[in-house]
C-alpha positions, 0 to 999 in steps of 0.5 A, a space after each residue: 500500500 502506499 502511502 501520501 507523504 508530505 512534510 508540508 503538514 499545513 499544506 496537506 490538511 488544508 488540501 483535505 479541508 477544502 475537499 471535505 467543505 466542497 463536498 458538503 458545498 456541492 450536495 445540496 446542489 448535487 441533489 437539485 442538478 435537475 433544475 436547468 435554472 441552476 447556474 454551473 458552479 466549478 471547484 478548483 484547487 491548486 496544489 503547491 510545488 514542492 520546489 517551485 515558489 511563486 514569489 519571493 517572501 519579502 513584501 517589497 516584491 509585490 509581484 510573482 516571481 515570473 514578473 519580478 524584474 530581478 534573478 532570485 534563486 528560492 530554495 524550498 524546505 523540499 528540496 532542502 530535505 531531500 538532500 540532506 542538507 543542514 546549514 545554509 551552505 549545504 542548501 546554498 550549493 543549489 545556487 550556481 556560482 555560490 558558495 564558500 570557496 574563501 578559506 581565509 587570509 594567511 594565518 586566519 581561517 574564515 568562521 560561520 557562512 564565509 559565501 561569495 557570490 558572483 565575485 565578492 564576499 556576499 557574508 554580511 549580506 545575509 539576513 533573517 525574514 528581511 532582517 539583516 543577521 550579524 555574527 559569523 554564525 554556521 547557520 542550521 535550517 532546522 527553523 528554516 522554511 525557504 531562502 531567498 537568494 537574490 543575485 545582484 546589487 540589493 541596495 533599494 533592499 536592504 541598503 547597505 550591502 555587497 555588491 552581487 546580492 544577498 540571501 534571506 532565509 525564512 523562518 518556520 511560522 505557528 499555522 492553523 494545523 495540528 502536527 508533529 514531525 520528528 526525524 533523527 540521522 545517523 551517518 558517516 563521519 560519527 554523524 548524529 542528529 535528531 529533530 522536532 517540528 510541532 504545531 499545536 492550534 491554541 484556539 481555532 476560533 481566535 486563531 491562535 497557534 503555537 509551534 516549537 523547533 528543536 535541535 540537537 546534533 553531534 557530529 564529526 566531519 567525514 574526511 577531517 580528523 578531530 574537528 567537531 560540529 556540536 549544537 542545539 537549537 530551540 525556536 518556539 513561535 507563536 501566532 495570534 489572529 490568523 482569522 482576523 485583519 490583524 495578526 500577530 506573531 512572536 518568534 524566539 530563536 537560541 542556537 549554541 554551537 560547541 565546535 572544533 574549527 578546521 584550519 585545513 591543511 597543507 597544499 604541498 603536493 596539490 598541482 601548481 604547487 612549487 617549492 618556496 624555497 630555491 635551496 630545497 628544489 625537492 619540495 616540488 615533488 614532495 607527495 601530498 599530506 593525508 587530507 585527513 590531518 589535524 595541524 591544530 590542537 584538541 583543546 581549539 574551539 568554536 563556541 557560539 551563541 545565538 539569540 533572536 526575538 522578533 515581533 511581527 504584526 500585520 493589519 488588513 485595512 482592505 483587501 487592497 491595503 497592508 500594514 507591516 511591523 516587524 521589530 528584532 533584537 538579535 544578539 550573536 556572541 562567538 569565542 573562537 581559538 585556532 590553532 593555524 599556520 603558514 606553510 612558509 620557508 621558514 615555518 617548514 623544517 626538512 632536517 633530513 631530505 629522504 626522511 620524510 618523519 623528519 620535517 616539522 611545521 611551526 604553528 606558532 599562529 593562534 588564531 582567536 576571535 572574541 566577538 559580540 555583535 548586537 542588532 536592535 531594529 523596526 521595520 514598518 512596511 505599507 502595501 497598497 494595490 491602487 488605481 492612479 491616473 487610469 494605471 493599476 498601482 503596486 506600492 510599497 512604502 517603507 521606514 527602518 530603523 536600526 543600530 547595529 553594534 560589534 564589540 571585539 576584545 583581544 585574548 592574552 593566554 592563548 598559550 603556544 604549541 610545539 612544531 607538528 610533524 608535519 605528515 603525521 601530526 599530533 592534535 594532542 600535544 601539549 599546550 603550554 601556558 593556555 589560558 584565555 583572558 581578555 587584555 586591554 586591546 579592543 575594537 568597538 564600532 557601532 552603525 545607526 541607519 535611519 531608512 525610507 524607502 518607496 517601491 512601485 509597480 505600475 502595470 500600463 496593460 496586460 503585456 506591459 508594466 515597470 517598476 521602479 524603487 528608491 531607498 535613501 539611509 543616513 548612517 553614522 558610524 563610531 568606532 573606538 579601539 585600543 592596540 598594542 604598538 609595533 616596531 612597524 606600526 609606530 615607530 615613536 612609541 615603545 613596543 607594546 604601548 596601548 595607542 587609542 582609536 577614534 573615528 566616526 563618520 556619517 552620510 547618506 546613501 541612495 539606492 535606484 531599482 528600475 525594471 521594465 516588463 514585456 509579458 508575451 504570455 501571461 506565465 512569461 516575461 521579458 525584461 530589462 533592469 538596472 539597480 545599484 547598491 553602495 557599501 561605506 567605509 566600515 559598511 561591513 565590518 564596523 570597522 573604521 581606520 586610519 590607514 591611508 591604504 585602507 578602503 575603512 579611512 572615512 575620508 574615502 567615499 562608499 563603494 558603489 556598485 551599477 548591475 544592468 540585466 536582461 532576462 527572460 521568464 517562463 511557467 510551462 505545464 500550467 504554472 508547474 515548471 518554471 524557466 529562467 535566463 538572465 545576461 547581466 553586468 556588474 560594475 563595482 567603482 571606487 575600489 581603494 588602489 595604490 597609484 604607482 607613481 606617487 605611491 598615494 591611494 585614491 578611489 580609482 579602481 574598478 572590476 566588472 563582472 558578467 555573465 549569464 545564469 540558466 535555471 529549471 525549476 518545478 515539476 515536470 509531472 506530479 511525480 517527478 521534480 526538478 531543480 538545475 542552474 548553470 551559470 558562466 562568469 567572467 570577471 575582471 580588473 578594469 581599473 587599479 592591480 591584479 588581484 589574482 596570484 596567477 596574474 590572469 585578469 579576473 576575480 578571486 574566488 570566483 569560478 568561471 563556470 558552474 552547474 548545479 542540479 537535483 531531480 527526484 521521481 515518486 515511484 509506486 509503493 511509497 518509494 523516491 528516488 532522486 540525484 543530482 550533480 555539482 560542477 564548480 570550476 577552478 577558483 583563482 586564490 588572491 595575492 599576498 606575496 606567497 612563493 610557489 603555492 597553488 596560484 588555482 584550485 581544479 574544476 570538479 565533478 561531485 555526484 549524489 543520490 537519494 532514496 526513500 521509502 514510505 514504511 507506514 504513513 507515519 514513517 518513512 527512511 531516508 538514505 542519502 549518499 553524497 560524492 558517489 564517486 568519492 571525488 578528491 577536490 579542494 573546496 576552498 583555499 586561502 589567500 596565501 595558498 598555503 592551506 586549502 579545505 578537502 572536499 567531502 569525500 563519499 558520505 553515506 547518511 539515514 534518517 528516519 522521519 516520523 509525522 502524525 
């Protein structure tokens, strides 16, 4: 027998609701049918697609997704599922061209969500339900039902921000439906997770509801020696109103991780890798270190804490016209040590040249990050569909107000390490003198924004309509810090004094978002855009400073980034199955570059990146789903250095192609197969000066599958199986080339998912 599976619970009971109160609708008329004086009266229902969205969640897109003037990307909870995939960079692999490819800046290691998207870091563009989200926290999707990923700039949006897009996810929210959803996974790498998704209706008369997430995951990662991923989560919700004009909901959200971070490891013996040092020639053909090597310690962590809470209130003063609060307080707190190193001449000893248990690496570099950062903030979003001067209005007005704060404090203690061996190294030598206390060095920056925004879509006919936004922000930034001089930094002063920082600085920034839309059908759209975004001094970081070579100085004017698009939209099978094309150009001007002739910086550099994104996504039949993206980049230094270690004329990071893909097919007797590719292309690392590292990554192929199985209508068993091939690749490489990320070699996982 086989059974309805859905973890849409709302979803399918809705479905049962309205069959049941049309058949009841439908008996009295049934029983007169012979009376010709009745009029025909017809009962349609629309199922939802398990992967394809119909709009974007943020209110400031008004219109479906098939008439929204931008590329958006929307990841829905199925598609989430069925892959197994548990934090936003797991989910965000379903995007091309996206992804965490940077592992850092020499001796540092990038923490939480480091995502870059068509070109530039894209990790303090991140937000949650429009809100924007700060710390660099692993993101769970345990309390996630959909993510929006927007390509291109999204300064009318949210304003401040990168130049190439943002990701929103989207909260879970209490419903109008009793359920109870579990799932608990078990896997390769000592994988071990459990899961709970409740909703209880509190009144159906008032309509009321209660839900509650919960999470608790303790797992190693497969390939990877000692390093540990820890956490639990809880995230009650609870709505009020639902049958009224006027709604409410009050979302709570704690996550604490308890991590051993990865620092990678070394890239001696990756193709492009030369020895640095002439004397030691041998050091080119050095074979590679096993990828599962630990180079830090076992005492290193990662530990973070989470927490959110949201009001939202809405209120219908018509079927026409909306109002919108949404008020945040969100606090991320991450106390982070590593255990790093730099592969350099100096820090790598070969004692004996044939005697490979000889050679040792230094990891004198202890990597910490003692962080708080803290956002306090109100939303207020009018919607109105309106007739004016004969046109069909869709208007949305807006203001926000927020302040954003990060505090950084230095640690003394962080003791010291002896050198490792360097193929066989021993995570459990002993730290000497490890005691982390926070001294006198710290960094302190807060941003106040004060936000109106205005979108609106006018529709001429029904083959024609243009929208267009504006967003102005005035921002103020203060920043304060305290360090240690150097005998570099300040020449004046004894090392080691204390030498204070303060900076401050205010502007304003205004944003432009203009579309223009030809529809040759009603499920199509052809299209044309343009938008900009800007980034000031410290935009992203909090961070001013004095440096007269840093693009932080407040005396620099903000980033600004021009995005030109033309694409096309199209729903096939009745809405079903969506396709998407888009050819773009994005133009980030007053980059910070050094002029080589009187050694001054001054705002003069630019990089451009295009290219063109395919994507499929929807149901090709009520069995069979279907997500796919390609997409191909070329990117560029139009003004100011390289930024490349090869030398070639394009952006790091960033790889030129990209194809990503997910198909899965429902059989009979409850079971589903589905599988999918991956395709990244080689990345291109920075320049810092580092001798005979790999100036690249290789492009690779990475293949996965699924099956599933309905054992009752209260239980069904997944088994996901990831890198079929058990591909070896690198997954991410730092700016110095010194230490690259493995890629996840074969992994194999079951879950087992209960619903009632």
């Amino acid at each position: 027998m086989a059974y309805i599976k859905s973890r849409k619970h709302h979803h399918a009971r809705f479905n049962h609701t309205v069959t049941a109160a049309a058949a009841a609708f439908l008996l009295p008329i049934a029983a007169q049918a012979a009376d010709p004086a009745l009029p025909e009266i017809k009962v349609t229902a629309k199922t939802e697609n398990d992967f394809k969205a119909d709009k974007a969640s943020s209110p400031k897109y008004t219109q479906p997704l098939v008439d929204t003037t931008q590329t958006i990307t929307v990841i829905k909870r199925e598609l989430i599922d069925q892959q197994g995939a548990l934090t936003l960079t797991d989910a965000l692999r379903n995007t091309p061209g996206v992804g965490a490819f940077f592992l850092g800046e020499n001796g540092s290691t990038s923490t939480g969500d480091a995502i870059y998207m068509r070109g530039f870091d894209a990790s303090s563009s991140i937000y949650v339900d429009g809100v924007r989200d700060l710390g660099s926290i692993s993101r769970d999707l345990f309390n996630i039902e959909q993510i929006d990923v927007l390509k291109g700039p999204a300064g009318t949006d949210g304003g401040r921000g990168a130049p190439t897009g943002s990701v929103n996810l989207v909260s879970k929210q209490a419903n109008m439906d009793d359920a109870v959803f579990g799932s608990a996974t078990v896997g390769s790498g000592s994988q071990k997770r459990v899961s709970a998704d409740l909703n209880r209706v509190i009144s159906a008369d008032q309509g009321s509801a209660f839900r509650l997430n919960l999470v608790d995951q303790d797992s190693g990662v497969l390939g990877r020696n000692v390093v540990n991923n820890k956490r639990w989560g809880v995230a009650p919700s609870f709505a009020f109103g639902l049958k009224s004009p006027t709604r409410f909901y009050l979302n709570y959200l704690h996550v604490q991780q308890d991590n051993v971070p990865d620092g990678g490891v070394p890239t001696i013996g990756l193709p492009g890798y030369s020895s640095p040092d002439p004397k030691r020639p041998f050091l080119s053909t050095a074979p590679k270190v096993d990828p599962k090597n630990f180079y830090g310690s076992v005492n290193d962590f990662d530990k973070v804490t989470a927490d959110m809470l949201t009001l939202r209130a809405e209120h219908d003063f018509s079927d026409k016209v909306k109002l919108i609060n949404t008020a945040r307080f969100g606090k991320t707190s991450q106390h982070y040590l590593l255990t790093s190193f730099m592969g350099s001449t100096a820090n790598l000893l070969t004692p004996s040249t044939t005697d490979l248990s000889t050679w040792t690496l230094a990891r004198g570099t202890r990597t910490l990050k003692d962080q708080e950062n803290e956002i306090l903030t109100n939303q207020t979003n009018l919607v109105a569909d309106v007739e004016l001067g004969g046109l069909k209005h869709s208007l949305l007005g807006g203001v926000e107000l927020t302040s954003e704060k990060q505090n950084t404090w230095g640690n003394d203690g962080l003791g010291t390490l002896p050198a490792a061996n360097f193929y066989n190294p021993n995570p459990n030598d002993k730290v000497t003198g490890l005691n982390p206390v926070r001294n006198s060095v710290f960094t302190r920056g807060a941003t106040s924004t004060v936000s109106a925004y205005v979108f609106d879509t006018i529709k001429f006919s029904p083959e024609w309509q243009a929208n267009a936004g504006v967003r102005v922000d005035h921002y103020s930034t203060d920043y304060s810090a305290a360090s240690l001089s150097t005998a570099t930094s300040n020449p004046t002063l004894p090392v080691g004094t204390l030498v204070p920082t303060n900076l401050n600085m205010a502007g304003n920034l205004v944003n432009i978002k203009l579309g223009a839309l030809y529809k040759p059908t009603k499920d199509s759209s052809i299209y044309a855009s343009y938008s900009t975004s800007k980034q000031p001094p410290g935009g992203s970081n909090f961070a001013l400073s004095a440096s007269a070579s840093s693009a932080a100085n407040p005396k620099f004017d903000p980033q600004e980034t021009k995005n030109a698009e033309i694409g096309t939209k199209w729903d096939f099978l009745e809405q079903k199955l969506s396709f998407t094309a888009a050819i773009y150009r994005t133009e980030v001007s007053n980059e910070v570059v050094q002029n080589l002739t009187d050694l001054l910086y001054y705002q003069t550099g630019k990089k451009r990146v295009q290219g063109i994104e395919l994507g499929v996504t929807g149901a090709i039949n009520r069995n069979w789903l279907v997500s796919a993206g390609y997409a191909r980049m070329d990117t560029s230094v139009e003004s100011g250095p390289l930024v490349t270690a090869s030398g070639i004329n394009n952006l790091s990071y960033t790889p030129k192609q990209s194809f990503t893909a997910w198909t899965s097919y429902q059989l009979p007797m409850g079971l589903k197969l589905g599988g999918g590719a991956r395709f990244v292309d080689a990345l291109l690392r920075g320049t810092d000066g580092a001798v005979g590292t790999p100036a690249s990554t290789e492009a690779y192929w990475v293949f996965d599958a699924m099956a599933s199985y309905a054992v009752s209508k209260n239980l069904d068993l997944q088994l996901n199986v990831n890198n079929i091939a058990d591909k070896t690749y690198v997954a991410a490489i730092n700016k110095s080339g010194y230490r690259y990320t493995p890629g996840t070699p074969r992994a194999v996982s079951l879950t087992a998912n209960v619903k009632f």
